[in-house]
C-alpha positions in Angstrom: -122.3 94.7 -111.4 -123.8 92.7 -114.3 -121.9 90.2 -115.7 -119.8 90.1 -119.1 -119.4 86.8 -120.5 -121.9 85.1 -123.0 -121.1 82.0 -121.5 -119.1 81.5 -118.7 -116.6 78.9 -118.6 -115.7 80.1 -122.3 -112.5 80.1 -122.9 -112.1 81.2 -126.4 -115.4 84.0 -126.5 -114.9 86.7 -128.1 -116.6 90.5 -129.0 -117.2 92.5 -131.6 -113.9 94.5 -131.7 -116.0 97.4 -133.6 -118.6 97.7 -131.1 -116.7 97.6 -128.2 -115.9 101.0 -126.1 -113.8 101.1 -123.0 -115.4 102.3 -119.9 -112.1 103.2 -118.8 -108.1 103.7 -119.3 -105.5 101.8 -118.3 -102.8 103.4 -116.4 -98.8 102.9 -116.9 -95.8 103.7 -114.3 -92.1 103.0 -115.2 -91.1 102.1 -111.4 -87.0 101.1 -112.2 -84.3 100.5 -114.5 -81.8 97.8 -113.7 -78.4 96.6 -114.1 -78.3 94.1 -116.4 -77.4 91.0 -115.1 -79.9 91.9 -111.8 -83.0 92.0 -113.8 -81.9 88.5 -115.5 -81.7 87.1 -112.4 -85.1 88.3 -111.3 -86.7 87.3 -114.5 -85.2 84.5 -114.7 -86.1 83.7 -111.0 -90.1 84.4 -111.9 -89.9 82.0 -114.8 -88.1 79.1 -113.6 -90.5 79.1 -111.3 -93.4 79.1 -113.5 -91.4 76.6 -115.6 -90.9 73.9 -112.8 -94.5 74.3 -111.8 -95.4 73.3 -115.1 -93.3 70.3 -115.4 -94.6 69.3 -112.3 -98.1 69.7 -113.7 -97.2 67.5 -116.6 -95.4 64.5 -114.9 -98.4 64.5 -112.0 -101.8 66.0 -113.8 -103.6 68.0 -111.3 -107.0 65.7 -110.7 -110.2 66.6 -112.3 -112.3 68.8 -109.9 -109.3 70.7 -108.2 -107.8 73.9 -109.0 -104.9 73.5 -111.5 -102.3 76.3 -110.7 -100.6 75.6 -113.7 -102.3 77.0 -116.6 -102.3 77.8 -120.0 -102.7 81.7 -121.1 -102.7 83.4 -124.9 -99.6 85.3 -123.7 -97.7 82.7 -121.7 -97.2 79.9 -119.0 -98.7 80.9 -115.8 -98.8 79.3 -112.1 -100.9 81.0 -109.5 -98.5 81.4 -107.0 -101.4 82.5 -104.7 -105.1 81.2 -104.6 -107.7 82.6 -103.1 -108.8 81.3 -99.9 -111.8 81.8 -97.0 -111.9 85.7 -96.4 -109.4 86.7 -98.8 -110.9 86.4 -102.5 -107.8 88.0 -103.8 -104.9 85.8 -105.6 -101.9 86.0 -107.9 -100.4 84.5 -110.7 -96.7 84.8 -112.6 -96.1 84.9 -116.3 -93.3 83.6 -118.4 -93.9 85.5 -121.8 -93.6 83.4 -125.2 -91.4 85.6 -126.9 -93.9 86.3 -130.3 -90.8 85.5 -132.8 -90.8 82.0 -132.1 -94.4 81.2 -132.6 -94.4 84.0 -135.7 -97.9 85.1 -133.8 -99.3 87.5 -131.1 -101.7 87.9 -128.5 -105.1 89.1 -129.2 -106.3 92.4 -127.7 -108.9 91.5 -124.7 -110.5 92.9 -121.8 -110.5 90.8 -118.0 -114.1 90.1 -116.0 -112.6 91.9 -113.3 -109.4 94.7 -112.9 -106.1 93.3 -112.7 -102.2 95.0 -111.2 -99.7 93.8 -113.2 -96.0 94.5 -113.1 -94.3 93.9 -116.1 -90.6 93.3 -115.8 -87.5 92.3 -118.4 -84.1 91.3 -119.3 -81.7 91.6 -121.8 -82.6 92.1 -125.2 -86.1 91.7 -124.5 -89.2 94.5 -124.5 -92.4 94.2 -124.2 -95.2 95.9 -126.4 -98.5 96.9 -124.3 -101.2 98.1 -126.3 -104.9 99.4 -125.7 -107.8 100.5 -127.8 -107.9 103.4 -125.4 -104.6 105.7 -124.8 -102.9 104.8 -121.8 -102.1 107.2 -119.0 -98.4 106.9 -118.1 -97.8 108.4 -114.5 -94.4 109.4 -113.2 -91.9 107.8 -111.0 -89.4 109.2 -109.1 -86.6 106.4 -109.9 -87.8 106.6 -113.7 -85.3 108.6 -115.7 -86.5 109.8 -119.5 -89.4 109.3 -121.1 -91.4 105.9 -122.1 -91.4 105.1 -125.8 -95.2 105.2 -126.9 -97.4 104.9 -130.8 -99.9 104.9 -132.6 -101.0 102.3 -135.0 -103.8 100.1 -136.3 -104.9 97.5 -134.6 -104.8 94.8 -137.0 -107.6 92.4 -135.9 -110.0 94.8 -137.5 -112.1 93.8 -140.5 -111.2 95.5 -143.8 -112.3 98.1 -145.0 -112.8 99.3 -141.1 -110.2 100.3 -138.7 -109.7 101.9 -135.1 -106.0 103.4 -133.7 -104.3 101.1 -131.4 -102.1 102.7 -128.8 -98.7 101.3 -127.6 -96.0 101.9 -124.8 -93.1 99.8 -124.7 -91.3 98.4 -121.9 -87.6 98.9 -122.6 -85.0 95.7 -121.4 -83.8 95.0 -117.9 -87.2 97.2 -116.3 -89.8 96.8 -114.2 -92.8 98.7 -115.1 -96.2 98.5 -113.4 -99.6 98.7 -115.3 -103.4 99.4 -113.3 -106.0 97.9 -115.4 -109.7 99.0 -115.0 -112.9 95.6 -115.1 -113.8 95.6 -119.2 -111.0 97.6 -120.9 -108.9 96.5 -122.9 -105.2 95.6 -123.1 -102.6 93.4 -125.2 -99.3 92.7 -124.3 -96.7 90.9 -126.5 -92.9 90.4 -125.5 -90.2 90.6 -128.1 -87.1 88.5 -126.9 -86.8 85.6 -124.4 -86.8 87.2 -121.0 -90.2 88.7 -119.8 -92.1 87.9 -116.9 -95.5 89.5 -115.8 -96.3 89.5 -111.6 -100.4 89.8 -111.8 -102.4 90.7 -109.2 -106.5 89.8 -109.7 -107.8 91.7 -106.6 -111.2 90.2 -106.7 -110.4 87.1 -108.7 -113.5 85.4 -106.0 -116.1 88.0 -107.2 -115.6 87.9 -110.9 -115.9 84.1 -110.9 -118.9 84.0 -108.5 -120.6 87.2 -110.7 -120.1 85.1 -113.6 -120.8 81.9 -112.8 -117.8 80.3 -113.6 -117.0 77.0 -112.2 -113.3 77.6 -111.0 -110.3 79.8 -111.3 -108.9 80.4 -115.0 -107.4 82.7 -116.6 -108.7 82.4 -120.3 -112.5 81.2 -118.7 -111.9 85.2 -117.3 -111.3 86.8 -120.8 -112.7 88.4 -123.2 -111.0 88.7 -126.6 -111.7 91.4 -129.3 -110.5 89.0 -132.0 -111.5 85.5 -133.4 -108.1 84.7 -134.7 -104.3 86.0 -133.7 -102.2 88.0 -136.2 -98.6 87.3 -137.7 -95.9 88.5 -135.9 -95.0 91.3 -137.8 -98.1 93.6 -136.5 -96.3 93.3 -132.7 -92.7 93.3 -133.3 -92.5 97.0 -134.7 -92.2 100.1 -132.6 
């Protein structure tokens, strides 16, 4: 495979959101809905732990030439929980979401130098908002009962007068929900509420840093955004 980034250790590069096309679709499946106060627990679990990692991480700074699993990501806090090691070039990282209301500002759509599993799960009060410039496929689960609340709308990080549809599903509260997303297509996910984790998968997390060049593991070196700038808000809140 060629590679995708401009420059690799970038952490900020970003494409023309009107030229890009997705070579693929990212796929959706609502796995379970849970009684309240066991999804808080879980969530809450995931992102204590990401949260003690990082106060770790502040009170003893990892040193400068070894892999800092605490890191910085558009959408959250993250800790790899796994790295990669000698014969396994997989790895896997947890999420505690900023909840976009506090910061009055969401994530940028983006695309990954390599595929990614994620499972998306909340709390109480809280969804999250996963868009695409593609439609997403939702698959069924057995456990799943109803339907999966999904729009269309713009996608607001395009320049006036232009436009191009942005497509939405929304994780409802106290769910897990797991998401399959293809190398180079793109995604968005922005949490409304305070109790949203994301367990993410990066299956070849090895590769796509030796394809690119990069000199180490992280996140935002291994994105591609479709926006110079983040939007207000209001254009993630909304169903």
């Amino acid at each position: 495979m060629t590679k995708m980034k401009r420059t690799a250790d970038d952490e900020n590069e970003s494409f023309d959101v009107l030229a890009h096309t997705d070579p693929d679709q990212n796929r959706v499946t609502p796995l379970l809905r849970l009684p309240e106060a066991a999804a808080l627990a879980v969530v809450e679990g995931l992102a204590g732990l990401v949260r003690h990692a990082h106060k770790l991480e502040h009170e003893s700074p990892t040193p400068p030439g070894e892999l800092k699993r605490a890191q910085v990501f558009e959408e959250g806090d993250v800790y790899m929980a796994e790295p990669p090691f000698d014969g396994y070039f997989a790895d896997r990282y947890i999420m505690d979401f900023y909840d976009v209301r506090e910061r009055d500002i969401c994530s940028r759509m983006h695309m990954h130098t390599g595929l990614r599993f994620v499972r998306m799960m909340t709390g109480p009060g809280t969804t999250i908002r996963v868009s695409s410039m593609t439609p997403l496929i939702v698959t069924p689960s057995p456990r799943w009962e109803g339907g999966i609340e999904s729009f269309v709308d713009d996608l607001p990080e395009v320049p006036h007068p232009a436009r191009r549809d942005r497509h939405n599903v929304v994780v409802p509260p106290n769910a897990w929900v797991d998401m399959q997303i293809p190398r180079g297509v793109s995604h968005q996910f922005n949490a409304v509420g305070p109790h949203a984790v994301i367990d993410s998968v990066h299956p070849e997390e090895s590769i796509e840093t030796l394809r690119e060049g990069m000199s180490g593991y992280r996140m935002m070196a291994q994105t591609i955004f479709l926006a110079e700038e983040r939007s207000a808000a209001a254009t993630c809140v909304t169903t």
